[in-house]
C-alpha positions in Angstrom: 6.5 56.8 102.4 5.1 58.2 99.1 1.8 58.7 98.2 -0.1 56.8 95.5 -2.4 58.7 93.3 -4.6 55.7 92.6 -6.1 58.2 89.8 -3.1 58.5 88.2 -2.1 54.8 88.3 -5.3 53.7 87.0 -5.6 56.2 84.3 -1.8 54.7 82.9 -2.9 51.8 83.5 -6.3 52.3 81.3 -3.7 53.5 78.4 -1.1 50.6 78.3 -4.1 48.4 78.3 -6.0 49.7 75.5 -2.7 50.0 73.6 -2.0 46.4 74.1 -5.9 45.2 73.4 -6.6 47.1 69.9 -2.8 45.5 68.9 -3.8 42.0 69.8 -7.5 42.2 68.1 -5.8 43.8 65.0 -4.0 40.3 65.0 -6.9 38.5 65.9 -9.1 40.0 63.2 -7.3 38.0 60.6 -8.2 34.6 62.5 -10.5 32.2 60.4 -14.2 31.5 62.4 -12.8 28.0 62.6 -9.9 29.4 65.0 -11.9 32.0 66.5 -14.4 29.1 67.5 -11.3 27.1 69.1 -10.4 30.1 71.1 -13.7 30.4 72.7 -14.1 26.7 72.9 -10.9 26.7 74.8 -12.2 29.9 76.8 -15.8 27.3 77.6 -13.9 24.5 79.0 -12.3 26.4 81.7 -15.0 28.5 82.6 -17.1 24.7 82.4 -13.9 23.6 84.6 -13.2 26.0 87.2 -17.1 26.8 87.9 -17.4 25.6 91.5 -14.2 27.6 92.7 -14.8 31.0 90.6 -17.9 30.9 92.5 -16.6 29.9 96.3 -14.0 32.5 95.4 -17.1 35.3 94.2 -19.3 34.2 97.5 -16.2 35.2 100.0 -15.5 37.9 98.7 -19.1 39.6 98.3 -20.8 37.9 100.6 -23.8 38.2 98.4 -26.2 35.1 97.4 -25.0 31.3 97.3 -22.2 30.3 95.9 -24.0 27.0 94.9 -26.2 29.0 92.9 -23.0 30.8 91.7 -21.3 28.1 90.3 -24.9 27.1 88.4 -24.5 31.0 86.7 -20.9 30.2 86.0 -21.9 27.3 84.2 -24.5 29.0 82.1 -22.1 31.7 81.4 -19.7 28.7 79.9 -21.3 25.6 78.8 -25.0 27.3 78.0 -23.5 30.2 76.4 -21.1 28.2 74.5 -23.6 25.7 73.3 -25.5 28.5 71.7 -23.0 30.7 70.1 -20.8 27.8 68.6 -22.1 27.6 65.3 -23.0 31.3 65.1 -20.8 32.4 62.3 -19.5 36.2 63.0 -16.8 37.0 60.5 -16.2 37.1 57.2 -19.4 35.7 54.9 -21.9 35.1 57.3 -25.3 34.8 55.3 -26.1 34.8 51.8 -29.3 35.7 50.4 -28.9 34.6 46.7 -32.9 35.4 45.7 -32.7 38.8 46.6 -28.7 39.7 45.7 -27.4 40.2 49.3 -24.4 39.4 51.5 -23.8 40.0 54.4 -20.1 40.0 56.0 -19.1 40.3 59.7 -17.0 42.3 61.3 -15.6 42.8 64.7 -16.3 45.9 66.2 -12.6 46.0 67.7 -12.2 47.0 71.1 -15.2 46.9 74.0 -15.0 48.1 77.3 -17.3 45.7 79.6 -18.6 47.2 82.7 -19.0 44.2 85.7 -21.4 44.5 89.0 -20.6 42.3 92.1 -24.2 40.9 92.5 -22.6 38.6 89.6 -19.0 39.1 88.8 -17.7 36.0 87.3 -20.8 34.9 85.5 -20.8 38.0 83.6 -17.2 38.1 82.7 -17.0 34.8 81.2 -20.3 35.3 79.3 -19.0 38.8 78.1 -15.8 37.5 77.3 -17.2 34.5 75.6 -19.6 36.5 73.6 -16.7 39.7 72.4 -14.4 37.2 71.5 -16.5 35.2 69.1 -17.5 38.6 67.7 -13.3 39.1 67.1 -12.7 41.3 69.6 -10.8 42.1 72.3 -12.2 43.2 75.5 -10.8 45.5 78.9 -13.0 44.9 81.8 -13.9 47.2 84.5 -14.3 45.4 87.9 -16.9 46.7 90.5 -14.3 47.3 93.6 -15.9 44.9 95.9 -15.8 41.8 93.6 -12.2 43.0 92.5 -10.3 39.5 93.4 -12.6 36.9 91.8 -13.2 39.4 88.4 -9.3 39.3 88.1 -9.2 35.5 88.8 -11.8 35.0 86.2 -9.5 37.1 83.9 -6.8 35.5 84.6 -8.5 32.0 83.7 -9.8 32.9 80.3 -6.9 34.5 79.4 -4.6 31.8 79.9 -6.8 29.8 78.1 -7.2 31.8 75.2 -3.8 32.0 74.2 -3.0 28.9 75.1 -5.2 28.0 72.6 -3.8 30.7 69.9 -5.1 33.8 70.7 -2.3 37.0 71.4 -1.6 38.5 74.4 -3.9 40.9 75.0 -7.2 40.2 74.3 -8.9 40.0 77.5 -7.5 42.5 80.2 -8.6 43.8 83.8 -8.4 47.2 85.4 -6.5 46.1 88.6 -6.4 50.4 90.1 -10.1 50.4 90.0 -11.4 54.2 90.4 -14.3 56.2 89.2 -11.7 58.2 86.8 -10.4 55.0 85.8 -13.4 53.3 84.7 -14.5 57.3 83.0 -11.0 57.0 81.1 -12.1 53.8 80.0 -15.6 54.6 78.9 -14.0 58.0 77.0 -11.1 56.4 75.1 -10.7 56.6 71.8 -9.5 53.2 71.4 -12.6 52.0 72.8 -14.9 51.0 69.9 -17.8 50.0 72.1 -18.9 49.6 75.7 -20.6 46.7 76.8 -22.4 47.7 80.4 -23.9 45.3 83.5 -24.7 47.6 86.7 -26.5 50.1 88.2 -28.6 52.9 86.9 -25.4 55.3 87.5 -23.1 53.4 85.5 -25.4 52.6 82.5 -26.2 56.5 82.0 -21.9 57.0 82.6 -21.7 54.6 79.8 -24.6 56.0 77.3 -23.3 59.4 77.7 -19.5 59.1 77.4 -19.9 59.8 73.7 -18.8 56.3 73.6 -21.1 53.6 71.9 -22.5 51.4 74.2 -24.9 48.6 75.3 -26.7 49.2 78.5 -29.3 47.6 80.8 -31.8 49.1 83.2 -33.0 47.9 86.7 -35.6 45.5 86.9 -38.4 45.7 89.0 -40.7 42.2 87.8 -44.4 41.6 88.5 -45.1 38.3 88.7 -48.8 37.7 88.0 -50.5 34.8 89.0 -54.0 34.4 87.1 -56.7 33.0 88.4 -56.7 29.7 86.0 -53.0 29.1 87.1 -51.4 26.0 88.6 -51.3 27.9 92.0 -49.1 25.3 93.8 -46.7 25.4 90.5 -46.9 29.1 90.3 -45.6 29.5 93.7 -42.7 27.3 93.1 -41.4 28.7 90.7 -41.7 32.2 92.3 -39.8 31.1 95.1 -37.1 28.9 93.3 -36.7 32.1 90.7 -36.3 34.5 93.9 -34.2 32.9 96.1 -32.0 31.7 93.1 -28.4 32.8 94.7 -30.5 35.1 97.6 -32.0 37.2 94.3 -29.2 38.9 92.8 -30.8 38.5 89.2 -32.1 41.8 87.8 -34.9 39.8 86.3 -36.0 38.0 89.7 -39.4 38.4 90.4 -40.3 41.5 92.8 -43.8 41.2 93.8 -47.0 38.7 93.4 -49.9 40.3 91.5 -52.9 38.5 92.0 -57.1 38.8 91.6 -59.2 38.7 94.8 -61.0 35.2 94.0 -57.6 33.1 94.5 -55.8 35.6 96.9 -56.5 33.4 99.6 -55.3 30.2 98.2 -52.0 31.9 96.9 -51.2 33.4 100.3 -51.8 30.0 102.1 -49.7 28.5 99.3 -47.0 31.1 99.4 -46.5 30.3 103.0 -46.3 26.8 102.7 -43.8 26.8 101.0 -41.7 29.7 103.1 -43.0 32.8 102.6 -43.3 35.0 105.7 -45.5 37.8 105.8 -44.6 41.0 107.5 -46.6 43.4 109.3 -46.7 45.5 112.1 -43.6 46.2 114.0 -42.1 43.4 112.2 -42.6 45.5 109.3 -41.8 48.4 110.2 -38.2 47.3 111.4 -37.9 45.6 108.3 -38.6 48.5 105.7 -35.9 50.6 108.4 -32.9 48.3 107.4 -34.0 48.5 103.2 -32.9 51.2 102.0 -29.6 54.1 102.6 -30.5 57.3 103.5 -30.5 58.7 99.6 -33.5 56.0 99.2 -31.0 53.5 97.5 -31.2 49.7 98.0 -29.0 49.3 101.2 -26.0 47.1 100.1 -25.7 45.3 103.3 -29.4 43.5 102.5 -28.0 42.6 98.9 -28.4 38.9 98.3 -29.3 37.9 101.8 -30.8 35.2 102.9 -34.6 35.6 104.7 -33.1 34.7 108.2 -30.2 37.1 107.4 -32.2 40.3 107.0 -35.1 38.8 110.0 -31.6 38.8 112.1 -30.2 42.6 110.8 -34.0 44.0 111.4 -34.0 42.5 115.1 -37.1 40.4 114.9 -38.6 36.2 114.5 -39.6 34.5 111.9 -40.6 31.1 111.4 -37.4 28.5 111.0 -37.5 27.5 107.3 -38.6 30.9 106.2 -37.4 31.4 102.4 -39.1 34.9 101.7 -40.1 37.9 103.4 -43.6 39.3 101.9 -45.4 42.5 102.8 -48.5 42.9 101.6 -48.9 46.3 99.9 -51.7 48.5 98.0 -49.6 51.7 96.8 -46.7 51.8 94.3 -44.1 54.7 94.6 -41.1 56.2 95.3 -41.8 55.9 99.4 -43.1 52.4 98.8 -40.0 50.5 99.9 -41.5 47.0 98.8 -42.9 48.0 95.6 -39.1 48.7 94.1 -36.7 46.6 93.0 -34.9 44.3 95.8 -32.2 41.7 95.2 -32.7 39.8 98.2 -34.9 38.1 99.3 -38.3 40.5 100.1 -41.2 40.5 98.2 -44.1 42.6 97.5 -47.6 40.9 97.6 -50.5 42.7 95.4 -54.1 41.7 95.4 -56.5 43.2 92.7 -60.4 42.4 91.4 -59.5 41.0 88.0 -56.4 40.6 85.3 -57.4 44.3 83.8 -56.8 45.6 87.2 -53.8 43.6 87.8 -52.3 44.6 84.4 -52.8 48.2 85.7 -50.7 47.1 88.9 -48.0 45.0 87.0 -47.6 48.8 84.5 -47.5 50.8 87.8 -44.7 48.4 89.1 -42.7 48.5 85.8 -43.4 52.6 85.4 -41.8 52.8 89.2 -38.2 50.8 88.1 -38.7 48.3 85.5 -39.6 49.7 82.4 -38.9 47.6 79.2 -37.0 44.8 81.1 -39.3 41.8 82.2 -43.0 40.7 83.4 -43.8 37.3 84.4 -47.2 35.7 84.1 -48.5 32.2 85.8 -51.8 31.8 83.8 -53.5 29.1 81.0 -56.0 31.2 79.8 -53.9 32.0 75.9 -55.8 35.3 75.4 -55.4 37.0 78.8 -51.5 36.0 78.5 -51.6 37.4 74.7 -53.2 40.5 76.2 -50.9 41.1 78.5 -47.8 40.4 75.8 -49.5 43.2 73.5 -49.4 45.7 76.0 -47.0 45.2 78.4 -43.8 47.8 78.0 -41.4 45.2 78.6 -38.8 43.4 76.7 -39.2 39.5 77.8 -42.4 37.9 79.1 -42.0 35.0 80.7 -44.8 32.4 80.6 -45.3 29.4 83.7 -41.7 29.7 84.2 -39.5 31.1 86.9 -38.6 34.9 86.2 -34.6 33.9 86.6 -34.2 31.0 85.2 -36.6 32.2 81.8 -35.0 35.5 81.7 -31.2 34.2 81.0 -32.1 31.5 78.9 -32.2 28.6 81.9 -35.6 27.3 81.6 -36.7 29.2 77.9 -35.0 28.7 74.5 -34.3 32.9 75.1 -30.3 34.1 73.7 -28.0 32.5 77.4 -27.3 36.1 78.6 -26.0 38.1 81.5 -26.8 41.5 80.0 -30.6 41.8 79.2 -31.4 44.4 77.0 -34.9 46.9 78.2 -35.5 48.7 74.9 -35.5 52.2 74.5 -38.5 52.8 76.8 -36.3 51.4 79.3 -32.9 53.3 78.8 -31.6 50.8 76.8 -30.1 50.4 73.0 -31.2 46.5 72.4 -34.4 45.2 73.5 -32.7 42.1 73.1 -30.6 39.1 75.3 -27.1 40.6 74.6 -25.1 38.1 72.3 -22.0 38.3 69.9 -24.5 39.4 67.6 -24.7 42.6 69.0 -20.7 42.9 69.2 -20.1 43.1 65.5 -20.6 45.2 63.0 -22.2 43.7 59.2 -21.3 45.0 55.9 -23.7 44.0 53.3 -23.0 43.6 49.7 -25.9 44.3 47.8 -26.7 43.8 43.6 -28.0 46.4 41.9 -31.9 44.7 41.3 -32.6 47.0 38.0 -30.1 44.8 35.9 -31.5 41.4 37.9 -35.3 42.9 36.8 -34.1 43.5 33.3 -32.7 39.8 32.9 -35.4 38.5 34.2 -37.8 40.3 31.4 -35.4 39.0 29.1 -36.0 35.1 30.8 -39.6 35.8 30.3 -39.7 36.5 27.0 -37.6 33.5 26.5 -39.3 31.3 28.6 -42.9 32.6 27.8 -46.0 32.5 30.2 -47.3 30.0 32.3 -50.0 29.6 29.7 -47.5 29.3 27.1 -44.8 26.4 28.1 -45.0 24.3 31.3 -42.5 25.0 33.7 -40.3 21.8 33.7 -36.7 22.0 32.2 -38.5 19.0 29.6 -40.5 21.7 28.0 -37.6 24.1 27.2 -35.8 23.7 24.3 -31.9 23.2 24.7 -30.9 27.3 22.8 -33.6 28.8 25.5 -32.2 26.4 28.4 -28.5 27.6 27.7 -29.9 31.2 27.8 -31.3 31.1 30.9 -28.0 29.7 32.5 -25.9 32.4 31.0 -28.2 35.1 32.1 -28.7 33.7 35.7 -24.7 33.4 35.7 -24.2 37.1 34.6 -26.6 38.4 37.3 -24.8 36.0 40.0 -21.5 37.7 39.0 -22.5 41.2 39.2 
C-alpha cells in the first residue's frame, strides 16, 4: 500500500484552491453591493438555520464547552453579525464628504486566508465568512485539526448557499489535508492578499511574520474588578454567566476577581452562593497538577470543561452544583498557574486595600497574558471607572456587563465579532472588533482645496461680509446668485 505524503497533498491542494478563489472573487468584484448584500443575506439565513446542528456537530467533535451555548455563538455569528453589517456599504462609492472635496471608494482586498481554532470553529467561520464576503472577497480557511469535520460542514453550508444565491464557485474554500506546511503555504502565498487569524499565540506570530498581511489576535487573560460601590449580587452573576458561557472558551471570559478588602467578604460569600468553589489545600494542589502540559501550556484536556469535569480529572469533591473553581491567589507570574489565562472553568480570586491597588493587580494580570485585549469592571462610581479606562492598556472595557457577552457585541452595542483586535501593545494590527471594515481596502478621491479656497474668495467678494448683506438668498441679487451657482458647480466638478 502507498504512502501518503500528507505534506505534499495539502500543499497541491493549497494551490488549486487559491487558483480557484482569486478567479471567482475577480468575478465577484464586479457584483453591485445590492448583490453582494443578497449573497451574504443568503449566507445569514443558513447559518440562522442550521445553528443548533453546526453546534451539536462542533460539541462531538471537540468535546469542548456546551453545545447549547454553541448554537447561541452560531447565531451571533449569523443573525447578529448580519444585522450589523447589512447596510454597511463596502464597494464602490461608499462615503462622500462634499464640504471638504472627498470620496471615498471601496475595494475588496481579494483573497484572505482565515485561520480557525477549535475552542470555536463554526462561530468563527461563519462570522469570517460573513464579514470577507461583504468586503468582496473570497476566503480559504484553515481548520484547526481537531474541529476538522464541523469547520468543513460549516463550509460546506455557506458555500452552497452563496452560490445558490449567485455567487461563483469558489469563494469560500476549506483545507481538507490539514498540516503545519499546509496552513505555512497558505499564509506565504502569493495569491493570498490578506490573512485573517483566530488562535493561539503560535499561529498569530506564524501569520504576522509570513511576510503576508494579516490581522491577528492575542490571548486574553481578563480581570474582572468588582468595586466596592458595585451591585455585588449583580456583579457575581454576570461573572459566572460570562465564565461558564459554553465551559469558557471565549478569549475575552473573565479570568480572575479583583476586589478591595472592605467587600471581600461579601463577594466571596456571594461567589459561592451562587457556585463558586474555592480550592485549597490538597484540593489545590491536585488541581493546579492537571492545568497545565509539561512546557507550561494550558493542558488541552481541561479546555472548556465543566467544574465537575476537572474536580473528577484532579481526583477530588466538590459540592454538587458547583459552577466554578476559585483559588485564591496573591502573586502573578509565570509559575502562578491561576493567574493566566484559562478557558475553562477556573478562576483566580484577588483581594487588594483599595481600587489604586487593584488597578495595579488588574495591569499585573494583563502584563502576564492579556495585554491590549479586555478588562472588565463592576463599579457605579463614574470617575473610578473613567480612571481605570484612561489607563488601562487594553482595547475593550467592559462596564456592569458580562466579559463574554460585552466583548463580542452580545450584551454592548460593540462591532458582533469573533476576532477581537488587542492593539499593538498586544501583538495585534487593529485595536478594534474585526468587521468587513477591516477586509477592504479605500481609495479616496480627493479635490485639490487651493482652487475650492480661490472660488470661495471670489464668493466673498461677491457676496460681501456679514456686515455687508444678510445671509438669506432674498438679499442677493439674481447676477450675484447665478454666480455663486456656477462657481459652486465648477468646484463640484473638479
Amino acid at each position: 500500500m502507498a504512502l501518503v505524503d500528507k505534506d505534499l497533498l495539502s500543499l497541491q491542494e493549497v494551490r488549486d484552491m487559491i487558483r480557484k478563489a482569486n478567479e471567482a472573487q475577480k468575478e465577484f468584484a464586479e457584483f453591485s453591493q445590492q448583490d453582494i448584500n443578497q449573497v451574504v443575506e443568503a449566507m445569514k439565513d443558513v447559518g440562522e438555520r442550521q445553528a443548533e446542528y453546526l453546534a451539536q456537530l462542533a460539541y462531538q467533535e471537540t468535546g469542548f464547552g456546551k453545545w447549547q451555548d454553541k448554537k447561541i455563538k452560531n447565531e451571533i455569528a449569523s443573525t447578529g453579525v448580519y444585522e450589523y453589517i447589512k447596510d454597511m456599504r463596502t464597494i464602490g462609492i461608499i462615503d462622500e464628504d462634499q464640504e471638504n472635496g472627498i470620496v471615498e471608494i471601496g475595494n475588496p482586498v481579494g483573497v484572505i486566508a482565515a485561520l480557525i481554532p477549535s475552542t470555536n470553529p463554526t462561530s468563527t467561520v461563519i462570522y469570517k465568512a460573513m464579514i470577507a464576503l461583504k468586503a468582496g472577497n473570497a476566503v480559504v480557511f484553515s481548520p484547526h485539526p481537531s474541529a476538522l469535520n464541523s469547520i468543513l460542514k460549516t463550509v460546506e453550508l455557506l458555500n452552497k448557499a452563496a452560490v445558490k444565491a449567485g455567487a461563483p464557485s469558489g469563494l469560500i474554500q476549506s483545507m481538507t489535508a490539514t498540516t503545519l506546511e499546509g496552513t505555512s503555504a497558505l499564509m506565504k502565498h502569493a495569491g493570498v492578499d490578506l490573512i485573517l487569524a483566530t488562535g493561539g499565540s503560535a499561529m498569530v506570530k506564524a501569520a504576522y511574520s509570513s511576510g503576508t498581511p494579516a490581522l491577528g489576535v492575542g490571548p486574553g487573560n481578563v480581570p474582572a474588578f468588582i468595586e466596592r460601590s458595585a451591585d455585588v449580587q449583580e456583579a457575581i452573576s454576570k461573572i459566572i454567566s460570562s465564565k461558564t458561557f459554553d465551559n469558557g472558551t471565549v478569549c475575552a471570559s473573565e479570568q480572575a476577581i479583583v476586589t478591595e478588602n472592605c467587600v471581600a467578604d461579601k463577594i466571596k460569600k456571594e461567589l459561592q452562593a451562587q457556585g463558586g468553589y474555592f480550592l485549597s489545600g490538597e484540593a489545590l494542589e491536585k488541581v493546579k497538577a492537571i492545568m497545565e502540559t509539561k512546557r507550561g501550556g494550558m493542558n488541552p484536556k481541561i479546555v472548556g470543561q465543566s467544574a465537575s469535569f476537572i474536580a473528577d480529572m484532579a481526583g477530588i469533591e466538590i459540592p454538587k452544583g458547583t459552577k466554578l473553581l476559585i483559588s485564591e491567589e496573591t502573586e502573578v507570574g509565570k509559575d502562578i498557574h491561576f493567574s493566566k489565562e484559562k478557558l475553562t472553568s477556573l478562576l483566580a480570586f484577588y483581594q487588594v486595600d483599595n481600587w489604586k491597588k487593584a488597578c495595579e493587580k488588574c495591569y499585573e494580570l494583563l502584563e502576564n497574558g492579556g495585554l491590549g485585549h479586555t478588562l472588565a469592571i463592576h463599579s457605579k462610581n463614574e470617575e473610578i471607572i473613567k480612571a481605570f479606562a484612561l489607563e488601562k492598556p487594553v482595547s475593550r472595557l467592559l462596564v456592569n456587563t458580562p466579559s463574554t457577552q460585552g466583548a463580542v457585541g452580545l450584551s454592548t452595542n460593540l462591532a458582533p465579532s469573533f476576532t477581537l483586535g488587542c492593539g499593538a501593545i498586544g501583538g495585534s494590527a487593529t485595536s478594534d472588533n474585526v468587521s468587513p471594515m477591516h477586509l477592504i481596502d479605500i481609495r479616496r478621491m480627493a479635490y485639490g482645496i487651493k482652487e475650492r479656497t480661490q472660488d470661495t474668495c471670489k464668493i466673498s467678494q461677491a457676496t460681501g461680509t456679514a456686515e455687508e448683506k444678510s445671509s438669506s438668498a432674498e438679499s442677493l441679487s439674481k447676477e450675484e446668485i447665478d454666480m455663486i451657482t456656477k462657481l459652486v458647480m465648477k468646484n463640484l466638478k473638479k
